[in-house]
C-alpha positions as a Markdown table, in Angstrom:
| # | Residue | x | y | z |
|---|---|---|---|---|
| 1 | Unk | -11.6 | -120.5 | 148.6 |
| 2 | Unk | -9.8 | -118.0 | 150.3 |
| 3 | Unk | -5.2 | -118.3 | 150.2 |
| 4 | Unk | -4.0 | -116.3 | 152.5 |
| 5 | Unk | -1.5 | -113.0 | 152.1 |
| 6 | Unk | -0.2 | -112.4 | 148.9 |
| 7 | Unk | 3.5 | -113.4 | 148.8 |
| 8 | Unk | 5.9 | -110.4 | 148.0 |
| 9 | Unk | 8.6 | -111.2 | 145.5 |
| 10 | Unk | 12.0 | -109.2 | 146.0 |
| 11 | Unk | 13.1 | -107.0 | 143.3 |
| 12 | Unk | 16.1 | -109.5 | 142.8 |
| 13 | Unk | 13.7 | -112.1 | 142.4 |
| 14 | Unk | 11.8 | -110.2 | 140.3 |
| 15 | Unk | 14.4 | -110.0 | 138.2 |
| 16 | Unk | 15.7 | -113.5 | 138.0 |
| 17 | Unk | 11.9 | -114.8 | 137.5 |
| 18 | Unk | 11.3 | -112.3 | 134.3 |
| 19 | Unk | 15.2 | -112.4 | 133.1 |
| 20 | Unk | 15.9 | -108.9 | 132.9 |
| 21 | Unk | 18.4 | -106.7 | 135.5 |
| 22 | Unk | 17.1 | -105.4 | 139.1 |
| 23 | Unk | 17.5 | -102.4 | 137.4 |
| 24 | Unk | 15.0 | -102.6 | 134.8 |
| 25 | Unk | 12.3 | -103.9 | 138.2 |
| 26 | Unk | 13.2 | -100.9 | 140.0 |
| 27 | Unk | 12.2 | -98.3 | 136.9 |
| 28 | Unk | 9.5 | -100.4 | 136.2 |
| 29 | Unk | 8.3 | -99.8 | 139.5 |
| 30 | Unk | 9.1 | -96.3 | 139.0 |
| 31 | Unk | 6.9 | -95.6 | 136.1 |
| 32 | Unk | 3.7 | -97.5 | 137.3 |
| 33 | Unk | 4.2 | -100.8 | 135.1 |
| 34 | Unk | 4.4 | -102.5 | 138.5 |
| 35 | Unk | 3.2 | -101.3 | 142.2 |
| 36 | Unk | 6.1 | -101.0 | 144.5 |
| 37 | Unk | 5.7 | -102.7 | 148.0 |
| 38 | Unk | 7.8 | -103.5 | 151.1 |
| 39 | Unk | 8.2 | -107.2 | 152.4 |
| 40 | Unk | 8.4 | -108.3 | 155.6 |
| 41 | Unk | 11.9 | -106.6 | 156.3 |
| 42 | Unk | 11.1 | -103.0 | 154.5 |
| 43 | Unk | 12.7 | -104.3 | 151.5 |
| 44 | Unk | 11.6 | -103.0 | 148.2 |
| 45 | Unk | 9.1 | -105.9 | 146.9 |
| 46 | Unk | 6.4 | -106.3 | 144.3 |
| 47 | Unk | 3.0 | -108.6 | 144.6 |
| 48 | Unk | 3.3 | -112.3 | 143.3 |
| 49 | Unk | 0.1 | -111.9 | 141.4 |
| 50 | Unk | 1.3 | -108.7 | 139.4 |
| 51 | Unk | 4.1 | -110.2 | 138.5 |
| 52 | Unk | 2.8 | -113.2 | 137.5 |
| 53 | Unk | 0.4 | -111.4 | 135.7 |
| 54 | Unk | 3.2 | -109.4 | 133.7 |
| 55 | Unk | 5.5 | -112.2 | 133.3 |
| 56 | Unk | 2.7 | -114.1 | 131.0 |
| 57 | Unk | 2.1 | -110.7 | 129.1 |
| 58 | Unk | 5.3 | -110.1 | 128.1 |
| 59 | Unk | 6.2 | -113.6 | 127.3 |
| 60 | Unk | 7.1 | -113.4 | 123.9 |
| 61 | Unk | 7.4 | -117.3 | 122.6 |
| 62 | Unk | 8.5 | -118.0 | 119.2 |
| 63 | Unk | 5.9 | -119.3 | 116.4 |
| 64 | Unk | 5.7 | -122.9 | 116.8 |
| 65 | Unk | 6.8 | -124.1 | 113.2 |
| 66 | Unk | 4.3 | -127.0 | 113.2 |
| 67 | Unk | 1.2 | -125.1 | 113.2 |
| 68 | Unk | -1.5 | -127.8 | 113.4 |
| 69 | Unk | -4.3 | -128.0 | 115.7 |
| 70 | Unk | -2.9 | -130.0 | 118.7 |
| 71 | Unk | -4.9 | -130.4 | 122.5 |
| 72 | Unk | -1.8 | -129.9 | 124.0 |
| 73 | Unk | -1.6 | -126.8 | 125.7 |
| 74 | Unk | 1.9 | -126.9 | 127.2 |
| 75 | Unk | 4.5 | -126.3 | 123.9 |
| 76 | Unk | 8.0 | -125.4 | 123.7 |
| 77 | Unk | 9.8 | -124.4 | 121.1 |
| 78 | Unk | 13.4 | -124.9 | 120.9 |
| 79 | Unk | 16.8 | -125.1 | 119.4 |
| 80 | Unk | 18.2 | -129.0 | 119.6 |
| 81 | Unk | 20.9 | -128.9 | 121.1 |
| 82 | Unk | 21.6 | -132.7 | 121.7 |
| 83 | Unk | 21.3 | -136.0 | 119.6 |
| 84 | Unk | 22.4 | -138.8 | 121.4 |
| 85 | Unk | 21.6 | -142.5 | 119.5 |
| 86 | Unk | 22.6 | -145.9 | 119.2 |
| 87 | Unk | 20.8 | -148.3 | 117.0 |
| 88 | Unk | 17.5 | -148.2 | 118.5 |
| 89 | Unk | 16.8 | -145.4 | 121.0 |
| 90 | Unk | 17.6 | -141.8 | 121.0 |
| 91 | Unk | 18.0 | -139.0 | 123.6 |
| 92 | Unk | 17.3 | -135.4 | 122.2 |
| 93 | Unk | 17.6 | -132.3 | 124.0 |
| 94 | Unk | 16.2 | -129.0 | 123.5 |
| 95 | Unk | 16.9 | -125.6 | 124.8 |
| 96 | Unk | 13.4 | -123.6 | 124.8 |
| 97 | Unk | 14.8 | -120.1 | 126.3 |
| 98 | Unk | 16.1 | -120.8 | 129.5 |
| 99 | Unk | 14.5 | -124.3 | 130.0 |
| 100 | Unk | 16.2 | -127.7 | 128.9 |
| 101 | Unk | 13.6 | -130.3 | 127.3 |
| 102 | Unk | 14.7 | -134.1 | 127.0 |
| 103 | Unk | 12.6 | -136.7 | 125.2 |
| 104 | Unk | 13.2 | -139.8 | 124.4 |
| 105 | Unk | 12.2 | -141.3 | 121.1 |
| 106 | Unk | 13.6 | -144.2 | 118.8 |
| 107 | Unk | 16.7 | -143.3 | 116.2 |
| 108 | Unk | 14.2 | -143.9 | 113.9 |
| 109 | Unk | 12.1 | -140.9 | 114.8 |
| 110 | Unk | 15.0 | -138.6 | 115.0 |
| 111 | Unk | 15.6 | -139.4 | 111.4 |
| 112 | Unk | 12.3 | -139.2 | 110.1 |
| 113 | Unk | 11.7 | -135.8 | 111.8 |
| 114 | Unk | 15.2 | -134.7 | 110.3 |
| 115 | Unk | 16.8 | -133.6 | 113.4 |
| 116 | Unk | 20.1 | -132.5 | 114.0 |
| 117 | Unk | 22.1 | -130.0 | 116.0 |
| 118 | Unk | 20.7 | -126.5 | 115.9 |
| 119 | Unk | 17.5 | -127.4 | 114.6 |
| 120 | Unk | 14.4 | -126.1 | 115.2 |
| 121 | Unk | 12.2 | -128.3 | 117.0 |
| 122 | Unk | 9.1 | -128.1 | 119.4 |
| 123 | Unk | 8.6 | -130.1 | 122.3 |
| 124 | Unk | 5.0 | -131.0 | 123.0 |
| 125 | Unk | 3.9 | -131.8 | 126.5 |
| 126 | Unk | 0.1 | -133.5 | 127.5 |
| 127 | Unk | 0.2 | -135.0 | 130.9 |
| 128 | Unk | -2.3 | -136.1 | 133.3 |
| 129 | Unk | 0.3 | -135.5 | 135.9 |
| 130 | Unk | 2.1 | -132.1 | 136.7 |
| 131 | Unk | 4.2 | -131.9 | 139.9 |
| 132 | Unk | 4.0 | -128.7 | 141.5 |
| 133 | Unk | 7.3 | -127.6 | 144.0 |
| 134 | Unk | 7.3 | -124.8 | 145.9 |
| 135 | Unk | 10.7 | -123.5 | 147.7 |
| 136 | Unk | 11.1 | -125.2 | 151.3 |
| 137 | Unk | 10.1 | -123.3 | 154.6 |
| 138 | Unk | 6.7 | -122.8 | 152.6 |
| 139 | Unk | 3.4 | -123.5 | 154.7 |
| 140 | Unk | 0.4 | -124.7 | 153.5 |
| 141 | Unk | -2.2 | -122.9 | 155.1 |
Protein backbone atom coordinates (compact mmCIF):
# COMPACT_ATOMS: atom_id res chain seq x y z
CA UNK A 1 0.00 0.00 0.00
CA UNK A 2 1.72 2.91 -1.16
CA UNK A 3 0.86 6.85 1.10
CA UNK A 4 1.98 9.33 -0.69
CA UNK A 5 4.92 12.11 0.13
CA UNK A 6 6.26 12.10 3.38
CA UNK A 7 4.88 15.06 5.32
CA UNK A 8 7.66 17.54 6.53
CA UNK A 9 7.25 18.79 10.09
CA UNK A 10 8.57 22.48 10.81
CA UNK A 11 11.24 22.78 13.21
CA UNK A 12 8.67 24.65 15.56
CA UNK A 13 6.63 21.73 15.35
CA UNK A 14 9.22 19.65 15.87
CA UNK A 15 9.74 21.20 18.83
CA UNK A 16 6.27 21.35 20.32
CA UNK A 17 5.71 17.51 19.31
CA UNK A 18 9.06 16.26 21.30
CA UNK A 19 8.74 19.14 24.14
CA UNK A 20 12.04 20.55 23.98
CA UNK A 21 13.06 24.30 22.33
CA UNK A 22 13.43 24.98 18.39
CA UNK A 23 16.77 25.36 19.51
CA UNK A 24 17.62 22.05 20.57
CA UNK A 25 15.78 20.73 16.71
CA UNK A 26 18.00 23.03 14.89
CA UNK A 27 21.49 21.52 16.65
CA UNK A 28 20.02 18.32 16.47
CA UNK A 29 19.83 18.75 12.88
CA UNK A 30 23.14 20.08 13.01
CA UNK A 31 24.96 17.11 14.36
CA UNK A 32 23.17 14.38 12.26
CA UNK A 33 20.61 13.11 15.09
CA UNK A 34 18.03 14.22 12.51
CA UNK A 35 18.27 15.02 8.49
CA UNK A 36 17.55 18.58 7.79
CA UNK A 37 14.93 19.23 4.98
CA UNK A 38 13.07 22.19 3.41
CA UNK A 39 9.05 22.20 3.14
CA UNK A 40 7.08 23.42 0.74
CA UNK A 41 8.10 27.19 1.36
CA UNK A 42 12.08 26.64 1.81
CA UNK A 43 11.55 26.46 5.43
CA UNK A 44 13.89 24.42 7.54
CA UNK A 45 11.81 21.01 8.11
CA UNK A 46 12.50 17.50 9.22
CA UNK A 47 10.66 14.10 7.81
CA UNK A 48 7.46 12.94 9.83
CA UNK A 49 8.78 9.41 9.86
CA UNK A 50 12.20 10.43 11.53
CA UNK A 51 10.72 12.18 13.94
CA UNK A 52 8.29 9.90 14.77
CA UNK A 53 10.86 7.40 14.89
CA UNK A 54 12.98 9.62 17.47
CA UNK A 55 10.15 10.81 19.43
CA UNK A 56 9.37 6.94 20.52
CA UNK A 57 13.25 6.38 21.26
CA UNK A 58 13.64 8.96 23.45
CA UNK A 59 10.40 8.58 25.30
CA UNK A 60 11.53 8.05 28.59
CA UNK A 61 8.09 6.81 30.67
CA UNK A 62 8.27 6.26 34.17
CA UNK A 63 8.14 2.51 35.74
CA UNK A 64 4.69 1.63 35.99
CA UNK A 65 4.36 0.80 39.83
CA UNK A 66 1.98 -2.11 39.23
CA UNK A 67 4.19 -4.39 37.44
CA UNK A 68 1.83 -7.29 36.59
CA UNK A 69 1.40 -8.84 33.38
CA UNK A 70 -1.56 -6.89 31.83
CA UNK A 71 -2.74 -7.20 27.68
CA UNK A 72 -3.13 -3.77 27.73
CA UNK A 73 -0.71 -2.15 25.70
CA UNK A 74 -1.67 1.58 26.05
CA UNK A 75 -0.44 2.66 29.95
CA UNK A 76 -0.02 5.89 31.59
CA UNK A 77 1.51 6.59 34.40
CA UNK A 78 0.64 9.58 36.32
CA UNK A 79 0.37 11.93 39.27
CA UNK A 80 -3.54 12.29 40.53
CA UNK A 81 -4.16 15.28 40.39
CA UNK A 82 -8.07 15.27 40.97
CA UNK A 83 -10.60 13.35 43.27
CA UNK A 84 -13.85 14.41 42.78
CA UNK A 85 -16.78 12.03 44.80
CA UNK A 86 -19.98 11.91 46.25
CA UNK A 87 -21.49 8.88 47.79
CA UNK A 88 -21.40 6.62 44.98
CA UNK A 89 -19.30 7.74 41.88
CA UNK A 90 -15.97 9.28 41.53
CA UNK A 91 -14.13 11.33 38.93
CA UNK A 92 -10.20 11.02 39.05
CA UNK A 93 -7.83 12.79 37.07
CA UNK A 94 -4.40 12.14 36.16
CA UNK A 95 -1.60 14.07 34.73
CA UNK A 96 0.73 11.45 32.74
CA UNK A 97 3.44 14.16 31.35
CA UNK A 98 1.75 16.47 29.30
CA UNK A 99 -1.59 14.39 28.86
CA UNK A 100 -4.69 14.63 31.30
CA UNK A 101 -6.36 11.12 31.94
CA UNK A 102 -10.04 11.00 33.50
CA UNK A 103 -11.73 7.80 34.63
CA UNK A 104 -14.51 7.23 36.19
CA UNK A 105 -14.86 4.67 38.91
CA UNK A 106 -17.16 4.31 42.10
CA UNK A 107 -15.99 6.17 45.62
CA UNK A 108 -15.51 2.90 46.58
CA UNK A 109 -12.75 2.12 44.21
CA UNK A 110 -10.88 5.30 44.96
CA UNK A 111 -10.77 4.09 48.51
CA UNK A 112 -9.75 0.73 48.05
CA UNK A 113 -6.92 1.79 45.60
CA UNK A 114 -5.95 4.44 48.29
CA UNK A 115 -5.90 7.42 46.12
CA UNK A 116 -5.47 10.87 46.92
CA UNK A 117 -3.98 13.99 45.62
CA UNK A 118 -0.44 13.56 44.33
CA UNK A 119 -0.53 10.03 44.21
CA UNK A 120 0.93 7.86 41.99
CA UNK A 121 -1.38 6.08 39.84
CA UNK A 122 -1.43 4.40 36.27
CA UNK A 123 -4.09 4.71 34.03
CA UNK A 124 -4.68 1.56 31.90
CA UNK A 125 -6.38 1.88 28.53
CA UNK A 126 -7.75 -1.45 26.27
CA UNK A 127 -10.23 -0.31 23.65
CA UNK A 128 -11.61 -1.79 20.65
CA UNK A 129 -12.08 1.64 19.47
CA UNK A 130 -9.36 4.44 18.92
CA UNK A 131 -10.25 7.58 17.07
CA UNK A 132 -7.71 8.80 14.95
CA UNK A 133 -7.73 13.04 14.05
CA UNK A 134 -5.66 14.55 11.85
CA UNK A 135 -5.36 18.53 11.63
CA UNK A 136 -8.04 19.93 9.04
CA UNK A 137 -7.10 20.88 5.33
CA UNK A 138 -5.62 17.23 5.40
CA UNK A 139 -6.44 15.01 2.18
CA UNK A 140 -6.86 11.59 2.13
CA UNK A 141 -5.32 10.36 -0.85
Amino acid sequence: MEYGVMPKIRISEAARFLGVSDDTVRRWTENGTLTPVKDASGRLAVEGLELAHLARDQAQLPEDPTRVGSSARNRFVGLVTGITADKVMAQVELQCGPFRVVSLMSSEAVRELGLELGSVATAVVKATTVIIETPQGKSII
